[in-house]
matplotlib code that plots the C-alpha trace (Angstrom):
import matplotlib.pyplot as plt

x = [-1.3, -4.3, -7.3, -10.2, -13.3, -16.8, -19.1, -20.8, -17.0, -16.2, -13.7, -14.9, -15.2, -13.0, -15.6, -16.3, -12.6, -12.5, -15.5, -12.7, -9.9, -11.9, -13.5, -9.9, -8.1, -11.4, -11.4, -7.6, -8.2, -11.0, -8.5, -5.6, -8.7, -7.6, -10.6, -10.7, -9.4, -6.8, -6.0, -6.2, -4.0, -0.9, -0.9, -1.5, -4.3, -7.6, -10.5, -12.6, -9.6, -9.7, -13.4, -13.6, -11.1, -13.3, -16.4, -15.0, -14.8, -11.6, -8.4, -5.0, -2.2, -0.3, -3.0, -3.3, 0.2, 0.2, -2.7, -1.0, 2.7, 0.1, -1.6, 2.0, 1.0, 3.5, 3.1, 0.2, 2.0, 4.9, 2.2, 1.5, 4.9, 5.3, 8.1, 11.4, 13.6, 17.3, 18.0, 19.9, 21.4, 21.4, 17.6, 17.1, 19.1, 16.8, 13.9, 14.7, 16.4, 12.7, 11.0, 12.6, 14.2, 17.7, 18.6, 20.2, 16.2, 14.8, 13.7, 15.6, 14.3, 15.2, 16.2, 15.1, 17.9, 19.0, 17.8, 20.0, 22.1, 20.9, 23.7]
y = [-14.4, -14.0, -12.4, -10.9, -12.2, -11.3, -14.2, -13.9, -14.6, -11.6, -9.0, -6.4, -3.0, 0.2, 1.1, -2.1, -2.2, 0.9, 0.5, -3.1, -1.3, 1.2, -1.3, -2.7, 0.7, 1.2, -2.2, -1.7, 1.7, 0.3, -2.9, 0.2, 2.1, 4.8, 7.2, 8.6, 12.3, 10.5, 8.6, 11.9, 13.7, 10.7, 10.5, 14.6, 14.3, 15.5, 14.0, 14.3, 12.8, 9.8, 9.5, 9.1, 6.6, 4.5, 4.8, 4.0, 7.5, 6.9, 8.7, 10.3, 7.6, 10.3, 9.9, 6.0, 5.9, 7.8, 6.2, 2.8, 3.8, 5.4, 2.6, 0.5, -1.3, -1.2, -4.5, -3.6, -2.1, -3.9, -6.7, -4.8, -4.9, -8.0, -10.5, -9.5, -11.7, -11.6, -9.2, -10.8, -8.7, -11.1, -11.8, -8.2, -9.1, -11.9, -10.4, -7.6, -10.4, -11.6, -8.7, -6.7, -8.6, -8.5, -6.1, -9.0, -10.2, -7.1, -7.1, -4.3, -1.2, 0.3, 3.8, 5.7, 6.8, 10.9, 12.5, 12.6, 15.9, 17.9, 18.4]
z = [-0.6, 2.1, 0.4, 2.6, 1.9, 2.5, 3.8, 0.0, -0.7, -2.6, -2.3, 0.7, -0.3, 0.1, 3.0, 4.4, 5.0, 6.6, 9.0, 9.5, 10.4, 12.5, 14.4, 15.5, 16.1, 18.6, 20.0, 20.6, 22.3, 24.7, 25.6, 26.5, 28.8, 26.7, 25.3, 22.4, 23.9, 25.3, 22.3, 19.6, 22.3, 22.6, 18.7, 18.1, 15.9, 16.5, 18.2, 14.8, 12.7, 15.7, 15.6, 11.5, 11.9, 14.6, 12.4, 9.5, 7.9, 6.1, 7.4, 6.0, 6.1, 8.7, 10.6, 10.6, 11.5, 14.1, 16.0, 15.3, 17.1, 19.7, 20.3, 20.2, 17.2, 14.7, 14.0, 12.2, 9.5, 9.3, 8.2, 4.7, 4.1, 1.6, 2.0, 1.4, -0.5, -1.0, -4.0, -6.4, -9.2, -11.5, -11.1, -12.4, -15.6, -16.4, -15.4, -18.2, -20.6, -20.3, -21.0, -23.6, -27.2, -27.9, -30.4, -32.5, -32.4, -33.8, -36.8, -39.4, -39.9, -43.0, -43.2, -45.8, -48.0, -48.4, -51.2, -54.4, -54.7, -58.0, -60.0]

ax = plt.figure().add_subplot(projection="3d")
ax.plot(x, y, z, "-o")
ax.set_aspect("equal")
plt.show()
């Protein structure tokens, strides 16, 4: 799995991410010689909610993807979408076999026993 790295090689943060992200959305709008109007108007957000985006603000995920399938990059988001894999019943039955005991391996609980009757 790719891992983004900061060049101290840690983990980015939440924001640096953002301002990321914000930087490509406007770098993508500039390469379209779209503005920013132009831009909040195609996707129907509003300029601010474009803006924030651009600088990094942080922004709704509606908003994200509408920008993106403005801007004609769905691609974008099709890349967060991990691999898919063939689903295979029977790898669900293991996967539970795996996580859970038989009840054959449980150990017995004994149940306490009813009180006598008085006679």
């Amino acid at each position: 799995m790719a891992r983004f790295l900061t060049m101290s090689g840690i983990p980015p943060t939440t924001e640096e991410l953002e301002e990321r992200l914000g930087q490509t959305v406007r770098a993508t709008r500039i390469a379209q010689d779209l503005t920013q109007v132009e831009l909040a108007d195609r996707a129907n957000v509003s300029l601010g909610a474009v803006k924030s985006l651009e600088k990094g603000g942080g922004s709704t995920i509606t908003t994200f993807i509408k920008v993106v399938r403005a801007l004609d990059q769905q691609s974008w988001i099709d890349a967060l979408r991990p691999p898919s894999r063939a689903f295979n019943p029977l790898d669900l039955l293991e996967a539970q076999e795996r996580r859970s005991p038989r009840s054959t391996d449980r150990p017995r609980v004994s149940r306490a026993r009813a009180k006598p009757r008085p006679r």
